[in-house]
PDB file of N, H, CA, C and O in Angstrom:
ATOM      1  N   UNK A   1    -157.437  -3.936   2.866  1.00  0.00           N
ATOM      2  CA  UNK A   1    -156.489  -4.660   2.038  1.00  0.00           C
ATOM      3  C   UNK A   1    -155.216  -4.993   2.813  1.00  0.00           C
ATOM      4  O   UNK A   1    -154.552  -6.009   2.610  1.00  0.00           O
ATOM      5  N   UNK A   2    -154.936  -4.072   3.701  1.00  0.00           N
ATOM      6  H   UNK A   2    -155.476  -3.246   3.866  1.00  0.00           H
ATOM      7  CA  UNK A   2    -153.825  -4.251   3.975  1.00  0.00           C
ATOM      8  C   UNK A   2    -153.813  -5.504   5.656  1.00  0.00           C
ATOM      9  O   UNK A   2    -152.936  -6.198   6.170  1.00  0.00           O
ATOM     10  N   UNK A   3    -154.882  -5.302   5.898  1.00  0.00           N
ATOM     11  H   UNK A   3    -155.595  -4.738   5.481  1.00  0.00           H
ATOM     12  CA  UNK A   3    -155.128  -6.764   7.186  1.00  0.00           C
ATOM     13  C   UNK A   3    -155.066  -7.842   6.290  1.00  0.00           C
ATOM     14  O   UNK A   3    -154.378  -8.773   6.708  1.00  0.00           O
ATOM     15  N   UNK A   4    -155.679  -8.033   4.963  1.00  0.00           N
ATOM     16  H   UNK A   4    -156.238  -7.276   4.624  1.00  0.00           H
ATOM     17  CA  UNK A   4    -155.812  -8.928   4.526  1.00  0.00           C
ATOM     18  C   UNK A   4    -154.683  -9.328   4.230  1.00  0.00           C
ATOM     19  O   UNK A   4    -154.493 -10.544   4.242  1.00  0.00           O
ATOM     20  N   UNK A   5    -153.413  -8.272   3.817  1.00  0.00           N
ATOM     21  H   UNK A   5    -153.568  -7.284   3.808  1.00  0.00           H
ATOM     22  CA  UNK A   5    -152.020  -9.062   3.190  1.00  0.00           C
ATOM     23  C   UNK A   5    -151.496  -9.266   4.281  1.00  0.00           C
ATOM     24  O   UNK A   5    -150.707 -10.209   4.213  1.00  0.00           O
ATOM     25  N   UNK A   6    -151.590  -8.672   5.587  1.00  0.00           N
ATOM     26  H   UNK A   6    -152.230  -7.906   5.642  1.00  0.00           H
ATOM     27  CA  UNK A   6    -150.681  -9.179   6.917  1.00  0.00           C
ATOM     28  C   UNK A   6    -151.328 -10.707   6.873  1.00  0.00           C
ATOM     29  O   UNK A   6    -150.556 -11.643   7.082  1.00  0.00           O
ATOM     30  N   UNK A   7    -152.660 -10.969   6.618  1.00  0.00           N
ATOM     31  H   UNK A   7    -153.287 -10.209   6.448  1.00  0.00           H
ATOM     32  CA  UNK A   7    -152.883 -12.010   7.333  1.00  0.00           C
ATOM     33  C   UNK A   7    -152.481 -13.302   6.032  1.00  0.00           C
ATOM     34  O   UNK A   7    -152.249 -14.375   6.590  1.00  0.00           O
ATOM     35  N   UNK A   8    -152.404 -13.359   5.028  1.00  0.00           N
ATOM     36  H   UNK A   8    -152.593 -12.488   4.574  1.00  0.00           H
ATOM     37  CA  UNK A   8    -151.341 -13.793   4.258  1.00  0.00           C
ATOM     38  C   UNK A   8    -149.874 -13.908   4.888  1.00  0.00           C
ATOM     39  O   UNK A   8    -149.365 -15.016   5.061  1.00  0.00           O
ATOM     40  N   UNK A   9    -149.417 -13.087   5.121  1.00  0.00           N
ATOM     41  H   UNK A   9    -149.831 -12.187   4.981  1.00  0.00           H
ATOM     42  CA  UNK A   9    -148.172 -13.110   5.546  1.00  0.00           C
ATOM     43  C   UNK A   9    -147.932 -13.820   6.402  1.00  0.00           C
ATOM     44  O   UNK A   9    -147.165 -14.758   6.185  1.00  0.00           O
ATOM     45  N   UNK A  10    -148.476 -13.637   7.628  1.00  0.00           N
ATOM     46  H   UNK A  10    -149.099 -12.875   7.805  1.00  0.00           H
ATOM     47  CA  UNK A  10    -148.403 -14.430   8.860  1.00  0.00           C
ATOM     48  C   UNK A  10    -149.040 -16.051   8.688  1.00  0.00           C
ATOM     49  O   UNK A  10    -148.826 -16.893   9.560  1.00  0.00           O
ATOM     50  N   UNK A  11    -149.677 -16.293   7.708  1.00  0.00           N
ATOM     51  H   UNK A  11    -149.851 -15.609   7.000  1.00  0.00           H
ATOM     52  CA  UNK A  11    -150.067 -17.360   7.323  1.00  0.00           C
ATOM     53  C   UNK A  11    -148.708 -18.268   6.652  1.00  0.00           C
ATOM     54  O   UNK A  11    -148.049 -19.130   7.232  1.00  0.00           O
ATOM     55  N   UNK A  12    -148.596 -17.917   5.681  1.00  0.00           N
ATOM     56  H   UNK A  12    -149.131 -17.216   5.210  1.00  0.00           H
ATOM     57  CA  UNK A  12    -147.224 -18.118   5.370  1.00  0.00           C
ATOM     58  C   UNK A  12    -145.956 -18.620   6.098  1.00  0.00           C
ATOM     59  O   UNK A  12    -145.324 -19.675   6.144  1.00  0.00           O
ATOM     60  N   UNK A  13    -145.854 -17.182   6.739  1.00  0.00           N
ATOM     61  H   UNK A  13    -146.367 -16.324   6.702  1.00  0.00           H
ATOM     62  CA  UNK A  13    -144.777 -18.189   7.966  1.00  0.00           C
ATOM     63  C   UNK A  13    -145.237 -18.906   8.840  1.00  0.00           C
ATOM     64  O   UNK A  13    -144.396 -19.504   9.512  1.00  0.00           O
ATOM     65  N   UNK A  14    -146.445 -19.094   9.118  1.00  0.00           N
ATOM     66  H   UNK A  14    -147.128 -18.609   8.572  1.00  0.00           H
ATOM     67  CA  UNK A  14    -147.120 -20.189  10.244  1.00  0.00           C
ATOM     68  C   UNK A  14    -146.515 -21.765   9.531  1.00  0.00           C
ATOM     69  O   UNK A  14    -145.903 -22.794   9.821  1.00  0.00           O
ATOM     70  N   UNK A  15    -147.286 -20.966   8.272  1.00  0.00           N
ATOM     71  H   UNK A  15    -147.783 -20.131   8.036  1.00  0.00           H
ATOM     72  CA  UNK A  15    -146.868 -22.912   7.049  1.00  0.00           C
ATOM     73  C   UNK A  15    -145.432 -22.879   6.997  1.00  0.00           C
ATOM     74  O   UNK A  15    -144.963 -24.000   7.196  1.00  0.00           O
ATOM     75  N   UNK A  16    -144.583 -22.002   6.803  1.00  0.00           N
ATOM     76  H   UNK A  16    -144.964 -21.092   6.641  1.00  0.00           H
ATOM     77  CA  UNK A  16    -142.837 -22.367   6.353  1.00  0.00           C
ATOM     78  C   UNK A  16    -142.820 -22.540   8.144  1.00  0.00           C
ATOM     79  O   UNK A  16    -142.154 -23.572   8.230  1.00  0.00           O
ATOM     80  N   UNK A  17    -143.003 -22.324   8.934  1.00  0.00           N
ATOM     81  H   UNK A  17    -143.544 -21.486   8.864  1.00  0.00           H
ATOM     82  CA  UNK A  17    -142.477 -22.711  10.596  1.00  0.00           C
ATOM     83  C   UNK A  17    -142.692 -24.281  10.499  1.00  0.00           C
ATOM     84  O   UNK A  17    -141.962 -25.270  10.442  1.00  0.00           O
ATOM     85  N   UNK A  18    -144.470 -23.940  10.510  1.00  0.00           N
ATOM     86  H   UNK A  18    -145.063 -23.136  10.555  1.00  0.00           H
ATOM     87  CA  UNK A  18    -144.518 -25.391  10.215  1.00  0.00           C
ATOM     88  C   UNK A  18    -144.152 -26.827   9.618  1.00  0.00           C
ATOM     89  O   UNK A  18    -144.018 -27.957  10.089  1.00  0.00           O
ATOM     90  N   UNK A  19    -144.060 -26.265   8.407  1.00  0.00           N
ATOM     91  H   UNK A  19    -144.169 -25.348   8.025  1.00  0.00           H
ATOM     92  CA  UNK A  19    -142.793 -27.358   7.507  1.00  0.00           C
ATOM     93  C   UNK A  19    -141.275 -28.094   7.942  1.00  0.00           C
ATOM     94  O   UNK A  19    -140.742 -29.196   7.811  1.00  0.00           O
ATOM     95  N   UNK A  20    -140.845 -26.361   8.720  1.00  0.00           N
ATOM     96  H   UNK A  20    -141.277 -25.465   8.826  1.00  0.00           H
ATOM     97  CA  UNK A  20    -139.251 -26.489   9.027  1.00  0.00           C
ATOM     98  C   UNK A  20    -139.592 -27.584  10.538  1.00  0.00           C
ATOM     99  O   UNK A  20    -138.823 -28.359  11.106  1.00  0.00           O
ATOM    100  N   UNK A  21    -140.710 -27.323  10.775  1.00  0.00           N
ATOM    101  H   UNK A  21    -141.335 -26.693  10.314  1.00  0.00           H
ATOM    102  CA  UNK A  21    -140.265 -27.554  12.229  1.00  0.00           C
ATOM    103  C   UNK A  21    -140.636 -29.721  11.997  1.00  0.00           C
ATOM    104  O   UNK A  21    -140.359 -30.601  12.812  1.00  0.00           O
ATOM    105  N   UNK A  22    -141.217 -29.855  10.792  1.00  0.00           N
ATOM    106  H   UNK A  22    -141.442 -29.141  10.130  1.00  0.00           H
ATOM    107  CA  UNK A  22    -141.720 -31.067  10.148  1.00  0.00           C
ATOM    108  C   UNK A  22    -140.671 -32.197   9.558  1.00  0.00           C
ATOM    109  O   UNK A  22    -140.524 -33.413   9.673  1.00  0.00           O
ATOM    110  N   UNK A  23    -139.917 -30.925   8.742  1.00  0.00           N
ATOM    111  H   UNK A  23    -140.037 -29.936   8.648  1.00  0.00           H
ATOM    112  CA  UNK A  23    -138.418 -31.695   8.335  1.00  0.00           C
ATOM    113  C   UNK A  23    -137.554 -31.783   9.308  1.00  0.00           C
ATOM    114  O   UNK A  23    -136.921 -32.823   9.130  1.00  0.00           O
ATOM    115  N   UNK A  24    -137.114 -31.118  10.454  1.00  0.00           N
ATOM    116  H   UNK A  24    -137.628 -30.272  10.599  1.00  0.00           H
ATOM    117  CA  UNK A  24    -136.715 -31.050  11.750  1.00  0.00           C
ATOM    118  C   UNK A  24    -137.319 -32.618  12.302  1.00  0.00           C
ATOM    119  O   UNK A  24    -136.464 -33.484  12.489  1.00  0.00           O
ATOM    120  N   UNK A  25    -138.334 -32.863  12.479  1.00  0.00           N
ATOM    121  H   UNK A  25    -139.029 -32.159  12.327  1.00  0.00           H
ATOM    122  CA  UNK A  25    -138.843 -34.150  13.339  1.00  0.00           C
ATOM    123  C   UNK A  25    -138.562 -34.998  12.324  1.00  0.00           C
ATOM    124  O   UNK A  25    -138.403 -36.141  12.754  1.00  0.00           O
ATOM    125  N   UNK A  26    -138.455 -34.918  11.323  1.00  0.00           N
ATOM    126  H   UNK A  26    -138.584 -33.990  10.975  1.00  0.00           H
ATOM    127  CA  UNK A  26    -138.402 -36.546  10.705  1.00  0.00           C
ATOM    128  C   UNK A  26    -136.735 -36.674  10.409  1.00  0.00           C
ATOM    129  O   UNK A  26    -136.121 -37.737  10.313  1.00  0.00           O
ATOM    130  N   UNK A  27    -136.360 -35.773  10.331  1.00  0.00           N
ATOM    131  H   UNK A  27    -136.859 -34.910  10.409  1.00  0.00           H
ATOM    132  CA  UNK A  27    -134.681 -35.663  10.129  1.00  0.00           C
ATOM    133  C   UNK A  27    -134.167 -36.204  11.178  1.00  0.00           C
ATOM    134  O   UNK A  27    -133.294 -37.065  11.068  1.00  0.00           O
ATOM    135  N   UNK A  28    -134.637 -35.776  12.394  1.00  0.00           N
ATOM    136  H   UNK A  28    -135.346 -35.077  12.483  1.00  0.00           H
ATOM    137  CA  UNK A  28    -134.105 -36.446  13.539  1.00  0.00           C
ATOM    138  C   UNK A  28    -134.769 -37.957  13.862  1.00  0.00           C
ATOM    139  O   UNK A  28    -134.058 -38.736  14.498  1.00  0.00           O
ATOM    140  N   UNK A  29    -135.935 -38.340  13.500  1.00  0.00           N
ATOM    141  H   UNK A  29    -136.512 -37.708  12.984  1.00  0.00           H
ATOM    142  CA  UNK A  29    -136.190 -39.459  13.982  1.00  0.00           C
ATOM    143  C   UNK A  29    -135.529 -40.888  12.663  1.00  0.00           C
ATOM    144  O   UNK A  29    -135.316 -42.091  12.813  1.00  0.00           O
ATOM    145  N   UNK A  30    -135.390 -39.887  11.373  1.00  0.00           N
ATOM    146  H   UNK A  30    -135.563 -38.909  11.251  1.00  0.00           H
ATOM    147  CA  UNK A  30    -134.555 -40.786  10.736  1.00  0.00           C
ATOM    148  C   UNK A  30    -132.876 -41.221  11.210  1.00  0.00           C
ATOM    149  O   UNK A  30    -132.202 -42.248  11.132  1.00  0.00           O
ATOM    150  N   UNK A  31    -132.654 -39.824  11.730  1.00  0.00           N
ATOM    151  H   UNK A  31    -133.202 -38.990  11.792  1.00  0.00           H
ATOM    152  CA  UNK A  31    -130.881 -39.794  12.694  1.00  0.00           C
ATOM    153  C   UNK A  31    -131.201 -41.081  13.425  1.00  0.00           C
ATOM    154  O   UNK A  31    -130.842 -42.108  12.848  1.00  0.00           O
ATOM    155  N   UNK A  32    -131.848 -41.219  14.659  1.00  0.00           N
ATOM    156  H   UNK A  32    -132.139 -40.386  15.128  1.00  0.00           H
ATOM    157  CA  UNK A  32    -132.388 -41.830  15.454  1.00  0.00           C
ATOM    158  C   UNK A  32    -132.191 -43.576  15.300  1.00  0.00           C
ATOM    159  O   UNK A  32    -131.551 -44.433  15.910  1.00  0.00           O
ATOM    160  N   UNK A  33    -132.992 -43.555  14.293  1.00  0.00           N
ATOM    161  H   UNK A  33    -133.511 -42.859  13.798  1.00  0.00           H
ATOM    162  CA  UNK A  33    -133.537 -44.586  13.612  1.00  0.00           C
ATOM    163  C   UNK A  33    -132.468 -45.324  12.836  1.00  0.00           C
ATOM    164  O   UNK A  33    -132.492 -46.545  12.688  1.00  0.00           O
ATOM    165  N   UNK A  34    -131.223 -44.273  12.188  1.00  0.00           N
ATOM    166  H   UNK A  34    -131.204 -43.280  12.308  1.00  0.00           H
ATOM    167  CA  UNK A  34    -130.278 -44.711  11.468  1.00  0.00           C
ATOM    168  C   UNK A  34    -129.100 -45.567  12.852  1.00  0.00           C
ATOM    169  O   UNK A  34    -128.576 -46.681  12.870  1.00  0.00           O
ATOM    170  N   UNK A  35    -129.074 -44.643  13.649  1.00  0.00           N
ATOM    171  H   UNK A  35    -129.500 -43.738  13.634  1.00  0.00           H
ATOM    172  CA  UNK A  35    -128.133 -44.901  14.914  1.00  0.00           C
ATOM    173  C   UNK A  35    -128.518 -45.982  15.389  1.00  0.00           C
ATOM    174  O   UNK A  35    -127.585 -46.698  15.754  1.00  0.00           O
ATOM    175  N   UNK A  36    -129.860 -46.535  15.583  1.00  0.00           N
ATOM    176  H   UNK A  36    -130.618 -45.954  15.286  1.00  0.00           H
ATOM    177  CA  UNK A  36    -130.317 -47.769  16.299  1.00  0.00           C
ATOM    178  C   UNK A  36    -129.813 -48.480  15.606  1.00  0.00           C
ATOM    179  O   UNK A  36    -128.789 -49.029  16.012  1.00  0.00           O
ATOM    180  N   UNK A  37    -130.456 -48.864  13.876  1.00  0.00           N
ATOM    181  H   UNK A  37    -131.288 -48.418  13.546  1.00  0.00           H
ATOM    182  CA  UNK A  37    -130.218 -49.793  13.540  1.00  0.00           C
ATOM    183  C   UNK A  37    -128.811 -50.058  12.999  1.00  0.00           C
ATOM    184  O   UNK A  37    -128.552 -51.192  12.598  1.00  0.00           O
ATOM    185  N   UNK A  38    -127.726 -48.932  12.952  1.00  0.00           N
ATOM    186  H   UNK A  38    -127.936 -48.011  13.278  1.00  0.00           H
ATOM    187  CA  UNK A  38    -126.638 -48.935  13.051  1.00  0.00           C
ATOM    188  C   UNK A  38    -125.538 -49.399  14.307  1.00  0.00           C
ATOM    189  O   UNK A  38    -124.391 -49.836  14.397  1.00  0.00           O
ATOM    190  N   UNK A  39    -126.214 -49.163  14.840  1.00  0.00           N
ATOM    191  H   UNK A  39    -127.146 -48.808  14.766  1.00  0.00           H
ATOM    192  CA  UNK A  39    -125.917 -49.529  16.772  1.00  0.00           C
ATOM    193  C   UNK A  39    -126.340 -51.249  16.913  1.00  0.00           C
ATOM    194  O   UNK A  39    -125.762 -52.072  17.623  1.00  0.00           O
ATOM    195  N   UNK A  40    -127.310 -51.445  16.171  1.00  0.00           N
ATOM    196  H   UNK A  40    -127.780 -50.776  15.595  1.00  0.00           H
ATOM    197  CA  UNK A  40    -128.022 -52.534  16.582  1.00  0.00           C
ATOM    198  C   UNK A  40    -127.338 -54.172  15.599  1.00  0.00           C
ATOM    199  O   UNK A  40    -127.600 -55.372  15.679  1.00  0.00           O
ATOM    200  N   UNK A  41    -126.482 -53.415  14.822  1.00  0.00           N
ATOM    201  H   UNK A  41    -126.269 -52.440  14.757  1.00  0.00           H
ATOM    202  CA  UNK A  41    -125.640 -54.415  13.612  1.00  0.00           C
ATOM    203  C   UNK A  41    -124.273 -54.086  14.190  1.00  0.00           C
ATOM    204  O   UNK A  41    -123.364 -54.905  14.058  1.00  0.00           O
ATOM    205  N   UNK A  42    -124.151 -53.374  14.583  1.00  0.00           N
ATOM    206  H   UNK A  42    -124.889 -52.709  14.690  1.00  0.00           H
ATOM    207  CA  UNK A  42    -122.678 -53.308  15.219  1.00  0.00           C
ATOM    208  C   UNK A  42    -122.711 -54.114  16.844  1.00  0.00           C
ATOM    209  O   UNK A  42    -121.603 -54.060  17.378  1.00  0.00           O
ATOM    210  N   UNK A  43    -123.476 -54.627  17.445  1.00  0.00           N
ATOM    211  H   UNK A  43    -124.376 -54.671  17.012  1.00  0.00           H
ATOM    212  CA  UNK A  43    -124.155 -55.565  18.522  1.00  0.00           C
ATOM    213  C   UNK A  43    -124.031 -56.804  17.690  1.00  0.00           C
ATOM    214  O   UNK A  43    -123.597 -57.881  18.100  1.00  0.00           O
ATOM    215  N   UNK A  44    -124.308 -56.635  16.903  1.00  0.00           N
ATOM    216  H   UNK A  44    -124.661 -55.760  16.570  1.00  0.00           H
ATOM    217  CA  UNK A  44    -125.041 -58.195  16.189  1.00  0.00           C
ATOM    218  C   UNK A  44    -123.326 -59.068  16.068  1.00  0.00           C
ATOM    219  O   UNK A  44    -122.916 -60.133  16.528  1.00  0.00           O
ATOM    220  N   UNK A  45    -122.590 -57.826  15.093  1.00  0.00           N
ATOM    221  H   UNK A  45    -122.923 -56.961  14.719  1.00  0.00           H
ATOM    222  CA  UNK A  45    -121.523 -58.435  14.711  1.00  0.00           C
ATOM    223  C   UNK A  45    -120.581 -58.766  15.764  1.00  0.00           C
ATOM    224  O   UNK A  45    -119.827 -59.724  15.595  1.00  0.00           O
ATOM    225  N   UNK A  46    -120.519 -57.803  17.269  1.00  0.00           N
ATOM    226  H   UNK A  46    -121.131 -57.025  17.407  1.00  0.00           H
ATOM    227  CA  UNK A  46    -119.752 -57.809  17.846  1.00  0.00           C
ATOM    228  C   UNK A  46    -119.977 -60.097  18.796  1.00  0.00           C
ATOM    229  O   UNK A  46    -119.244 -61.040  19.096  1.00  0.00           O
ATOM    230  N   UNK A  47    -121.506 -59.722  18.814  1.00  0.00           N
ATOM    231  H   UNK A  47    -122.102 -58.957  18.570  1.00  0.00           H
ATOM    232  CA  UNK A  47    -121.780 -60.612  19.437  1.00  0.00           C
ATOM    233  C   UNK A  47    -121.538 -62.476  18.428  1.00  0.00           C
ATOM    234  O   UNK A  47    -121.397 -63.630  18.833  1.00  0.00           O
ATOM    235  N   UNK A  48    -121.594 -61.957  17.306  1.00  0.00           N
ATOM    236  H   UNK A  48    -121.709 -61.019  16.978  1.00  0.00           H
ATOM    237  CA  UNK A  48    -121.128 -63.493  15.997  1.00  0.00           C
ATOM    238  C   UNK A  48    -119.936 -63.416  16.562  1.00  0.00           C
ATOM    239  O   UNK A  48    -119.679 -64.340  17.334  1.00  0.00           O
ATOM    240  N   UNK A  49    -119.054 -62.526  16.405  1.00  0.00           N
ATOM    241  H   UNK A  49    -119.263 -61.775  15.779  1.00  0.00           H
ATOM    242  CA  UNK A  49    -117.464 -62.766  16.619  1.00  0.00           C
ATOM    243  C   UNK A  49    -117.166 -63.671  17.782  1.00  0.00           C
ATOM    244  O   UNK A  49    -116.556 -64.738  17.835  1.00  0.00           O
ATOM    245  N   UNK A  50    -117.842 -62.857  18.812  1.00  0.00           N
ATOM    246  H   UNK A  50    -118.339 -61.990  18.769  1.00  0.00           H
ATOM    247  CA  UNK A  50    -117.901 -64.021  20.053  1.00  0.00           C
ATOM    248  C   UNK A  50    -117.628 -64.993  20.225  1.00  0.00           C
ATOM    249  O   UNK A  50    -116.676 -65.602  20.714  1.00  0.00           O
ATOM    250  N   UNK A  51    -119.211 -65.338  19.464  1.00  0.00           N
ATOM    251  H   UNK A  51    -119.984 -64.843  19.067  1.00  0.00           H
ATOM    252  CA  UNK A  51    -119.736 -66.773  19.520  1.00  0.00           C
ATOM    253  C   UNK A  51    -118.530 -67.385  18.491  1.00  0.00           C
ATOM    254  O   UNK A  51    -117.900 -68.085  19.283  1.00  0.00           O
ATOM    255  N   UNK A  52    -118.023 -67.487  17.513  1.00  0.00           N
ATOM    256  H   UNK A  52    -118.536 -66.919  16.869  1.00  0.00           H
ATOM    257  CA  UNK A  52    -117.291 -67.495  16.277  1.00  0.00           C
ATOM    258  C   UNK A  52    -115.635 -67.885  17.464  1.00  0.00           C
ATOM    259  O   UNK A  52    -114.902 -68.864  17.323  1.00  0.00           O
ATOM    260  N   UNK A  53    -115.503 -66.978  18.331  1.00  0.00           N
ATOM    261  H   UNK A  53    -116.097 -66.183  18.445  1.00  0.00           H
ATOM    262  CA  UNK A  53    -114.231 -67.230  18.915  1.00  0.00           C
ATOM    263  C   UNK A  53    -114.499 -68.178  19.914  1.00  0.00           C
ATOM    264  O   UNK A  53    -113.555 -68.948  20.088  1.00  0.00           O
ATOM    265  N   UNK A  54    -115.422 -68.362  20.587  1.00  0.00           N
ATOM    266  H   UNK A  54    -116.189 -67.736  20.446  1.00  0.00           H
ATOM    267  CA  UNK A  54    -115.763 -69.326  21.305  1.00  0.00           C
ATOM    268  C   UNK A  54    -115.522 -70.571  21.359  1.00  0.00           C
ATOM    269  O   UNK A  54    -114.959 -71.203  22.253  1.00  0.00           O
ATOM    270  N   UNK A  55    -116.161 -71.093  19.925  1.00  0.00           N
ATOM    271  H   UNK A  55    -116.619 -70.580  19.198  1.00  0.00           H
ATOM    272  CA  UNK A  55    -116.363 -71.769  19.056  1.00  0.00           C
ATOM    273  C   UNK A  55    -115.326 -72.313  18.652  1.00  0.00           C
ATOM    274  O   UNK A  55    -115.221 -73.532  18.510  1.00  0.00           O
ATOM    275  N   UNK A  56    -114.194 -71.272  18.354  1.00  0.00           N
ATOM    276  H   UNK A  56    -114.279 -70.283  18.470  1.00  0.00           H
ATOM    277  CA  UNK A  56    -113.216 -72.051  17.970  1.00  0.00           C
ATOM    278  C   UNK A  56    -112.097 -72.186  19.090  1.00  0.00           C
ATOM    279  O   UNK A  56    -111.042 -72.710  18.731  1.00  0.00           O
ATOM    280  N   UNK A  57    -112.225 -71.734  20.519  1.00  0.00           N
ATOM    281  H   UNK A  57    -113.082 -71.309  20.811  1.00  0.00           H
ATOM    282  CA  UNK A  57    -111.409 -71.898  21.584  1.00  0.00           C
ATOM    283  C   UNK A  57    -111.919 -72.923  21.787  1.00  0.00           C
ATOM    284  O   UNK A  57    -111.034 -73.746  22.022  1.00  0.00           O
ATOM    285  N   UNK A  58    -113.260 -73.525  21.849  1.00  0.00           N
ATOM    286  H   UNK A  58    -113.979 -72.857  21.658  1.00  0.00           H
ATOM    287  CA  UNK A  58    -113.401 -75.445  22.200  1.00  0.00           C
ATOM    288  C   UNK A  58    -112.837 -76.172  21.543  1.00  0.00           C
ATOM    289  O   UNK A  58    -112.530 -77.319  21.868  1.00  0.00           O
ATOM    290  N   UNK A  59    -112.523 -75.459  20.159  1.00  0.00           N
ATOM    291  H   UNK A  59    -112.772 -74.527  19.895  1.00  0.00           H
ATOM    292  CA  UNK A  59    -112.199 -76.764  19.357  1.00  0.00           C
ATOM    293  C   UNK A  59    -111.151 -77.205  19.874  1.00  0.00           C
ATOM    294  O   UNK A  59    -110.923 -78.374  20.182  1.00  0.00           O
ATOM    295  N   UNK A  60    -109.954 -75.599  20.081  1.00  0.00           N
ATOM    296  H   UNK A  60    -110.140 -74.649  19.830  1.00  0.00           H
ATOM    297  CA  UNK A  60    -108.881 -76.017  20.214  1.00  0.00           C
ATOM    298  C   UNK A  60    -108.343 -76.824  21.400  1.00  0.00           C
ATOM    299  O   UNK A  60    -107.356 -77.550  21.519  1.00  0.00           O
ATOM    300  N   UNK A  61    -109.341 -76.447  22.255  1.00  0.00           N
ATOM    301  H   UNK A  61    -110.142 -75.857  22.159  1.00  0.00           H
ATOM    302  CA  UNK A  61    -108.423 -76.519  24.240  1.00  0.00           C
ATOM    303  C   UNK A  61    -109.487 -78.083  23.980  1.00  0.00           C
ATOM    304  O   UNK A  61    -110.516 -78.039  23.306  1.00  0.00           O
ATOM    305  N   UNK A  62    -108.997 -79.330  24.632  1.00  0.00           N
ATOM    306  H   UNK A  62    -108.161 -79.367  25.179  1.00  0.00           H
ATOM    307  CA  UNK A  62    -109.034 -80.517  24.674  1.00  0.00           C
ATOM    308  C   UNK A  62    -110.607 -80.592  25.690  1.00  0.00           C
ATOM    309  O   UNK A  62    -110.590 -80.138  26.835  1.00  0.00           O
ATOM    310  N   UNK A  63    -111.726 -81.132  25.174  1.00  0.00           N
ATOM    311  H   UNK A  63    -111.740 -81.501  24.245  1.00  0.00           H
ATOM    312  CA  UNK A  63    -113.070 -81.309  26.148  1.00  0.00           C
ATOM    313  C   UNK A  63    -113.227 -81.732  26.930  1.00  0.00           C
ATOM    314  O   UNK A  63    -112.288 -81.901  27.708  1.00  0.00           O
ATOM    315  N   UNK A  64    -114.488 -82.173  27.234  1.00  0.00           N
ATOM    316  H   UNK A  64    -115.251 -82.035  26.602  1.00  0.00           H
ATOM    317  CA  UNK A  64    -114.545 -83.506  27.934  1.00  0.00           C
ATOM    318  C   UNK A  64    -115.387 -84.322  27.553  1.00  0.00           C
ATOM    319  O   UNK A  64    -115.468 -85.424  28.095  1.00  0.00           O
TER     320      UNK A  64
END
């Protein structure tokens, strides 16, 4: 009886390791994932402004 409840036991924490170590990988690949596409709109905007100032320095300075 009593191998049998160790091996319960150790089962147990195999599955709660397992879990933690589950929410651990997706927690971080959502971090990840949040930072890119957070990173990746903060690019976007930096790069409209740019173009946006560009845009309006031709208007102003005389062409050709």
């Amino acid at each position: 009886m009593q191998t049998v409840l160790e091996f319960l036991v150790q089962f147990l924490l195999a599955l709660a390791g397992a879990i933690g170590v589950a929410i651990a990988w997706v927690g971080g690949m959502a971090l990840l994932c949040g930072a890119g596409i957070g990173g990746c709109g903060f690019w976007w905007t930096l790069r409209r402004r740019k173009r946006r100032a560009l845009e309006k320095l031709k208007e102003i300075t005389p062409g050709d």
